[in-house]
Wavefront OBJ file of the C-alpha trace (Angstrom):
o trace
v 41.154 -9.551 -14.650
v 40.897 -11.404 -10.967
v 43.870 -9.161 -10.076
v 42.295 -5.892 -11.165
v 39.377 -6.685 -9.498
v 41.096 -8.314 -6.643
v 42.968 -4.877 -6.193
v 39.658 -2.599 -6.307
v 38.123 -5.245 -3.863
v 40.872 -4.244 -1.107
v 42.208 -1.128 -1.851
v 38.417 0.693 -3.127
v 34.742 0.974 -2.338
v 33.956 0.955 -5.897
v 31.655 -2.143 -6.396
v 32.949 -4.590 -8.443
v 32.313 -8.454 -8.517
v 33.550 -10.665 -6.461
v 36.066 -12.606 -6.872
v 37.839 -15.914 -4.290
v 40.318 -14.704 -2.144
v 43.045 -16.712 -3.510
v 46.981 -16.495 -4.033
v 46.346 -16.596 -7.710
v 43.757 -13.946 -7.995
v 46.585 -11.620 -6.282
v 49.472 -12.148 -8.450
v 49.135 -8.991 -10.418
v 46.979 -6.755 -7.831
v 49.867 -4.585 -6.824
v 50.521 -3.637 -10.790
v 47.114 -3.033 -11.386
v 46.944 -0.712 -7.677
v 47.939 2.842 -9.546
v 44.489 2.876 -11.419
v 42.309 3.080 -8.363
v 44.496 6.381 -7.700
v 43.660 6.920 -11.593
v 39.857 6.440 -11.082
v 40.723 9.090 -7.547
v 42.406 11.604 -10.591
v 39.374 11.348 -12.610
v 36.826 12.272 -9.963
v 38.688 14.981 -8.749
v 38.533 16.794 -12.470
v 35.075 15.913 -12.679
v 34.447 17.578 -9.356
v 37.106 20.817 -10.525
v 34.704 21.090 -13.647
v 31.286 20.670 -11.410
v 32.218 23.553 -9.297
v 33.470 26.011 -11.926
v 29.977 25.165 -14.057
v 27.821 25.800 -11.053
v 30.040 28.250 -9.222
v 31.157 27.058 -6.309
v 33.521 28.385 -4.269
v 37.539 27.831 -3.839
v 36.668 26.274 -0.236
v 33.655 24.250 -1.467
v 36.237 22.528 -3.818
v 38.998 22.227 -1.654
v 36.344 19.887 0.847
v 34.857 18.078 -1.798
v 38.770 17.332 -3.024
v 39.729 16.047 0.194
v 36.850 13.873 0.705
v 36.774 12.257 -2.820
v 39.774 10.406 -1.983
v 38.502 9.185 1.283
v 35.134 8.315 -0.382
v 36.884 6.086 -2.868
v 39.386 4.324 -0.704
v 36.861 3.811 2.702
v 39.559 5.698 4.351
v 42.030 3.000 4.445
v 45.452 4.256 3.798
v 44.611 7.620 6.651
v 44.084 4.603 8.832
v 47.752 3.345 7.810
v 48.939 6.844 8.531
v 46.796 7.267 11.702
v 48.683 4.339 12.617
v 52.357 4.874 11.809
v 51.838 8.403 13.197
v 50.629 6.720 16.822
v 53.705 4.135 16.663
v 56.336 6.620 15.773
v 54.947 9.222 18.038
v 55.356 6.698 21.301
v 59.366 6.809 20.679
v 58.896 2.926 22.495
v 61.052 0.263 20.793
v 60.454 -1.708 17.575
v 58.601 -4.301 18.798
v 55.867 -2.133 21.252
v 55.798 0.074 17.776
v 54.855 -3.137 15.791
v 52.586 -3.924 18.587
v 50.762 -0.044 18.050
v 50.254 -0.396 14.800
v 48.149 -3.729 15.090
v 46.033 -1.482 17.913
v 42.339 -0.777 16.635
v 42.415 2.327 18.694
v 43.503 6.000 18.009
v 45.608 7.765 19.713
v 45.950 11.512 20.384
v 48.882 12.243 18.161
v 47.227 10.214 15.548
v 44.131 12.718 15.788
v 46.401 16.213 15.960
v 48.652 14.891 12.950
v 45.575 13.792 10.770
v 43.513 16.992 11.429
v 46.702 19.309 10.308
v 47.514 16.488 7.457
v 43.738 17.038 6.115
v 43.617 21.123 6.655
v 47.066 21.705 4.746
v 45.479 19.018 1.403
v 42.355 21.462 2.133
v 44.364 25.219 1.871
v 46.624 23.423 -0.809
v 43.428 21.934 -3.559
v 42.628 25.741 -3.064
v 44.996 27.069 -5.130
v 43.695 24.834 -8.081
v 41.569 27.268 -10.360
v 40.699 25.446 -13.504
v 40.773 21.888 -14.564
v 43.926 22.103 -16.238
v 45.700 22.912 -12.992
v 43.856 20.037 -11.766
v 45.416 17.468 -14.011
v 48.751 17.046 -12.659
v 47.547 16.819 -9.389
v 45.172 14.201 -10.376
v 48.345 12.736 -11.909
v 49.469 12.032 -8.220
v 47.248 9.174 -7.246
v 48.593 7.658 -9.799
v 51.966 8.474 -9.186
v 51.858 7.443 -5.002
v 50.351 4.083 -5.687
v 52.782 3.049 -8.734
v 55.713 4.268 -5.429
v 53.756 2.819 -3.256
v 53.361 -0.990 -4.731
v 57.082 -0.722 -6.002
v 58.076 0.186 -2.616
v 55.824 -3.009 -1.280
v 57.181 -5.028 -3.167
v 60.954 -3.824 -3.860
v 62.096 -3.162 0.464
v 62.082 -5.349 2.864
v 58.782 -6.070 4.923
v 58.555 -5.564 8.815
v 56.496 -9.040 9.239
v 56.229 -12.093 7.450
v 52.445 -12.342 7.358
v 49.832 -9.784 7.295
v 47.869 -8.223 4.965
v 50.482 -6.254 2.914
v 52.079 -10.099 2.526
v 49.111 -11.593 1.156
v 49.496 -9.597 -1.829
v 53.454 -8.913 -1.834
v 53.974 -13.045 -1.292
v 52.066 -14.134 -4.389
v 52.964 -11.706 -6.524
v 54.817 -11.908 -9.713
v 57.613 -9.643 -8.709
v 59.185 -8.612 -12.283
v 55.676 -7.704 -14.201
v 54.067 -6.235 -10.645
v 56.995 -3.694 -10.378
v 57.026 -3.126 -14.290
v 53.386 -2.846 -14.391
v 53.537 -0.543 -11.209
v 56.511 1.833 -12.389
v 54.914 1.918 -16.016
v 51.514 3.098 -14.428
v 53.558 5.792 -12.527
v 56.088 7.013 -15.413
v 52.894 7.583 -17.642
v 51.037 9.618 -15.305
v 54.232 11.497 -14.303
v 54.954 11.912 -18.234
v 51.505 13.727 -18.594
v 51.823 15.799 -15.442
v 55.076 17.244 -16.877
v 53.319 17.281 -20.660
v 50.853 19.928 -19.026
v 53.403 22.072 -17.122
v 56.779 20.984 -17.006
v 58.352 22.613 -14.119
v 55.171 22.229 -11.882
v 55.078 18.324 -12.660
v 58.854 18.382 -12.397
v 58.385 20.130 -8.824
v 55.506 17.451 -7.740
v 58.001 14.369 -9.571
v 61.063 15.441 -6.987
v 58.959 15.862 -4.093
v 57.241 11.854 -4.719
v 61.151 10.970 -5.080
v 62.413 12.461 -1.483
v 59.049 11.101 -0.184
v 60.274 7.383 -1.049
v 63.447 8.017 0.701
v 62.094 9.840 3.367
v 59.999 6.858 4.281
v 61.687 4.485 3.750
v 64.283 5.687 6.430
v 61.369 6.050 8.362
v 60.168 2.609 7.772
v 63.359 0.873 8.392
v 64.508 2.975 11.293
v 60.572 2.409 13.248
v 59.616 -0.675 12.324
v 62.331 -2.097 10.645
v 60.640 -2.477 7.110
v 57.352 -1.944 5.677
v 54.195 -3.320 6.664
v 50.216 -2.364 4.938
v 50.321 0.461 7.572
v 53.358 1.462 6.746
v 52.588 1.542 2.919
v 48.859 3.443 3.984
v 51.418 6.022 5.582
v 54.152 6.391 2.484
v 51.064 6.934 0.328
v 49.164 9.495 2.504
v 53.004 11.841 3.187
v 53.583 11.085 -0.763
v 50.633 12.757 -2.131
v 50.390 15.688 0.300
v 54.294 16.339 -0.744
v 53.398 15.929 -4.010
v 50.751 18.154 -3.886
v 52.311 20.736 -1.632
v 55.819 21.315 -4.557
v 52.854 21.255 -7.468
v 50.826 24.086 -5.176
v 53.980 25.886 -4.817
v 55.073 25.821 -8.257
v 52.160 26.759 -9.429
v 51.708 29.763 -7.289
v 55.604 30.852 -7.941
v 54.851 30.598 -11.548
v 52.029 32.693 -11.193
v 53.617 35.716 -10.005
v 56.925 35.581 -12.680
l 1 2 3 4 5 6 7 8 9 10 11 12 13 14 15 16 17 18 19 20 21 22 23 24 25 26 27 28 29 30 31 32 33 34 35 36 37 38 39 40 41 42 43 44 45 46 47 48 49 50 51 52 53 54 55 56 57 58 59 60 61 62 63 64 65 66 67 68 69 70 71 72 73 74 75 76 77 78 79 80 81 82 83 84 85 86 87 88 89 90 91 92 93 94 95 96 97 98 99 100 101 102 103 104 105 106 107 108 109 110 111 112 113 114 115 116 117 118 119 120 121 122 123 124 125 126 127 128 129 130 131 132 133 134 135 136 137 138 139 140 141 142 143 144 145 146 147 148 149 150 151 152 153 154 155 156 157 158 159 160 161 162 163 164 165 166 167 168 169 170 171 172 173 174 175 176 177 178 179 180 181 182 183 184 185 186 187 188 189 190 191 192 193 194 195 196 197 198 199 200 201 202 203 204 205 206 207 208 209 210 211 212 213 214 215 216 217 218 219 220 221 222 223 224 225 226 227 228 229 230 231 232 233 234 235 236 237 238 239 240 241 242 243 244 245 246 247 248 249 250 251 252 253 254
């Protein structure tokens, strides 16, 4: 239970109580990191119900989807990809990159990527009509943290300390990644169980979106850091959403 909370502490502004910020209260945060991204999923169909009872508009949903996310997290993994985008964009060397991504500041490339990043999630929640197009796409917060702690966990890290360390370190490696992949293979089961080949779509596109980054990761930075992992999350979901989206609208005119 420390590690559930432990993980909603630092990954979520959902209040929960406090608990010491201890090795041991970490061991299992990772695992349990997939149901803040399932708490994410549940708002979102809330909101997709909200808007159809009252009769909002396509657009009005499409903001209010973007923002839930950032409401629940405090913003933390655009940071990470505010970041990484900065770092990558400055084509210095590893170390000066490693050096960026430890900057407070933003940069302008940071600004121009995170403005298109957040008006494609906006044109892409769009497309979802009803709740039950909503449900594999709520699927994906699951599905990019359960990737995302794996990946922590599973490649090799950029730095020994930090704060991605403090929770990789004392973690129980074996149950984290079990717990993790478990979390991920249910909610990609139930994406799938509602429309097979646009959760199959939305499945593939989280799968190139591990390698993708993780090329990315090793060739930057050479391995991941909490930025890093902020960035793999942020590129897995919007890939994720964008082969649902696209599914969804080729299955629409067959």
């Amino acid at each position: 239970m420390r590690s559930l909370l432990s993980a909603f502490l630092m990954y979520s502004r959902i209040p929960v109580p406090q608990v010491e910020w201890k090795e041991e209260n970490r061991r299992y945060s990772l695992g349990f990191f997939p149901l803040v991204g399932a708490v994410i999923g549940g708002v979102l169909l809330l909101w997709r119900y909200l808007c159809g009872a009252f009769g909002f508009g396509q657009f009005v949903f499409a903001v209010g989807a973007v923002v839930i996310p950032v409401l629940v997290t405090g913003g933390i993994h655009l940071d990470g990809f505010c970041d990484v985008t900065d770092a990558r964009s400055s084509f210095a060397d590893k170390a000066k990159r490693l050096e960026i991504l430890a900057d407070p500041h933003i940069g302008s490339f940071a600004v121009i990527y995170l403005c298109l990043y957040l008006l494609a999630q906006t044109a892409l929640f769009s497309e979802l009509h009803t709740v039950k197009e909503c449900i594999p796409a709520a699927c994906g917060y699951v599905v990019s943290r359960g990737l995302s702690a794996v990946s922590a966990v599973c490649f090799k890290a950029a730095k020994k300390e930090g704060t991605l360390q403090s929770f990789v370190k004392p973690s129980h490696r074996t149950v984290t990644i079990a717990m993790a992949a478990a979390f991920a293979a249910l909610a990609g089961a139930a994406a799938v169980a509602v429309s097979p080949m646009c959760g199959c779509a939305s499945l593939m596109a989280a799968g190139l979106a591990v390698l993708y980054c993780r090329a990315g990761a090793y060739g930057s930075f050479g391995g991941y850091t909490g930025d890093v992992c902020g960035w793999f999350l942020q590129i897995c979901e919007l890939w994720y959403l964008a082969a649902y989206a696209a599914a969804l609208m080729i299955g629409r005119s067959v």
